[in-house]
ROKE-562449 format. One record per residue (C-alpha): residue in one letter; x, y, z. Coordinates in nm, 2 decimals. Example, Ala and Ser with C-alpha at 12.3 -4.5 7.8 and 13.67 -1.06 7.14 Angstrom:
<recs>
 rest     px     py     pz
    A   1.23  -0.45   0.78
    S   1.37  -0.11   0.71
</recs>
This chain:
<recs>
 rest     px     py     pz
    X  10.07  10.40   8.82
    X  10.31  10.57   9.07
    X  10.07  10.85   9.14
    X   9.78  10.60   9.19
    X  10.02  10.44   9.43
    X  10.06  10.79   9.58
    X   9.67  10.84   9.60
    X   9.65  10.55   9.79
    X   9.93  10.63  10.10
    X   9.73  10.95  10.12
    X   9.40  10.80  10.16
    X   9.57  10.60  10.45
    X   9.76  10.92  10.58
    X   9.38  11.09  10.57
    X   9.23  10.79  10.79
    X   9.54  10.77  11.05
    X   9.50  11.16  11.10
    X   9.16  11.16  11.13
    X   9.13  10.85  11.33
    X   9.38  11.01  11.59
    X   9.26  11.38  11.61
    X   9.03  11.32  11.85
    X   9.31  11.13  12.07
    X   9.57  11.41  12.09
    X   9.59  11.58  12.41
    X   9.75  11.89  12.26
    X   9.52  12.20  12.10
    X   9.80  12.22  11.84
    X   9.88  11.83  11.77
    X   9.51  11.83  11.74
    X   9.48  12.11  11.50
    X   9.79  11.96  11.29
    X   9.63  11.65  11.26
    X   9.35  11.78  11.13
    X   9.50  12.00  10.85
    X   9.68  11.70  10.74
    X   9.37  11.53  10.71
    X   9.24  11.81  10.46
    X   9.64  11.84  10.30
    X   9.54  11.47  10.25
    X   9.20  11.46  10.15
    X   9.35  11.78   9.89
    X   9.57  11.54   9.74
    X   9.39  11.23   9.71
    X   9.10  11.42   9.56
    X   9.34  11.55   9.28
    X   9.52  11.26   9.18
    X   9.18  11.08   9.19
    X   9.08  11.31   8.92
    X   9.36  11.25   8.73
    X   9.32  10.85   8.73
    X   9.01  10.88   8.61
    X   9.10  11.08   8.35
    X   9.36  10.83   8.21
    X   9.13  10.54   8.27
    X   8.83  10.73   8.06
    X   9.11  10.81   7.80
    X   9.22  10.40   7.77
    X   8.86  10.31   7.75
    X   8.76  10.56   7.51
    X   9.07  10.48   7.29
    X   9.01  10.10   7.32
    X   8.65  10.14   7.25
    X   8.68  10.33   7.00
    X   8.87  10.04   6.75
    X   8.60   9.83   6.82
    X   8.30   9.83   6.55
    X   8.01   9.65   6.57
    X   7.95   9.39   6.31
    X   7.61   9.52   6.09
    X   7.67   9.95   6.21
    X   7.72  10.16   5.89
    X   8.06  10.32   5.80
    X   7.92  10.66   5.91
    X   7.81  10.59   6.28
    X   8.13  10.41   6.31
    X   8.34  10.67   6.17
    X   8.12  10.95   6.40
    X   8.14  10.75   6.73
    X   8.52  10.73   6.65
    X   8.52  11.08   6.58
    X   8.34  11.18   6.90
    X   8.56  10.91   7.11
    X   8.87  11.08   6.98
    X   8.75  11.45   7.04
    X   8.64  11.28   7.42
    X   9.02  11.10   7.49
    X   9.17  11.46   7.34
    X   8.96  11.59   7.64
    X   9.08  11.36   7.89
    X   9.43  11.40   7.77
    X   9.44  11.83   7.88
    X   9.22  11.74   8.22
    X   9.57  11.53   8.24
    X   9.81  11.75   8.15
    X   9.54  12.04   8.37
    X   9.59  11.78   8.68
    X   9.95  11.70   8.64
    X  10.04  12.06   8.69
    X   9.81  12.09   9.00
    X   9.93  11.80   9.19
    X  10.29  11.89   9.30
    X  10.12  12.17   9.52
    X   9.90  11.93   9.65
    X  10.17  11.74   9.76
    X  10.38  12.08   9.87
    X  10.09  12.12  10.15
    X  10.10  11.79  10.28
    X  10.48  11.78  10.28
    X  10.57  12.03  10.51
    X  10.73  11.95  10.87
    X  10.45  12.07  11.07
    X  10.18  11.89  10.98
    X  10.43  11.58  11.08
    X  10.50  11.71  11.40
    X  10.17  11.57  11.52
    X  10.32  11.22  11.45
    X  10.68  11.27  11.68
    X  10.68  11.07  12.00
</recs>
């Protein structure tokens, strides 16, 4: 939940930069401005990846307890099978994605991409 939270201030962070690169008189405030809108982009893409991930995990794991009422024991048991081999999936794109992220967020964290944003 935190790092959907954290998806979301970078989406906004990708649409302020972009929204003002056009609007800053300085070659280099430009230029800043621009790389955080990729930094952003970077990030939000990434943990994006990683919701999803979770979410198809949930709904695999929740659909998967669910049998329908006249389906015999061995398509149940094989689309439980399959679900669980999909969520076990899901789970090492999550771990995968975890990993990643931090240096995602290292490269949109750094003081000059801010400086764009000083009065």
């Amino acid at each position: 939940t935190a790092l959907h939270e954290v998806r979301i201030e970078a989406k906004r962070l990708r649409y302020l930069s972009e929204a003002a690169a056009p609007f800053l008189a300085s070659s280099p405030h430009r230029k800043a401005a621009k790389v955080t809108a990729e930094a952003a982009t970077d990030l939000q893409d990434v943990l994006g990846q990683l919701h999803d991930a979770a979410v198809t995990e949930q709904w695999l794991r929740a659909a998967s307890t669910r049998a329908p009422g006249r389906t015999k024991v061995a398509v149940v048991f094989a689309a439980g099978l399959a679900a669980g081999e999909l969520a076990t999936r899901a789970q090492k794109r999550q771990r995968a994605l975890r990993k990643k992220w931090p240096a995602a967020w290292a490269r949109l964290h750094t003081g000059e991409l801010h400086r764009w944003m000083e009065p």
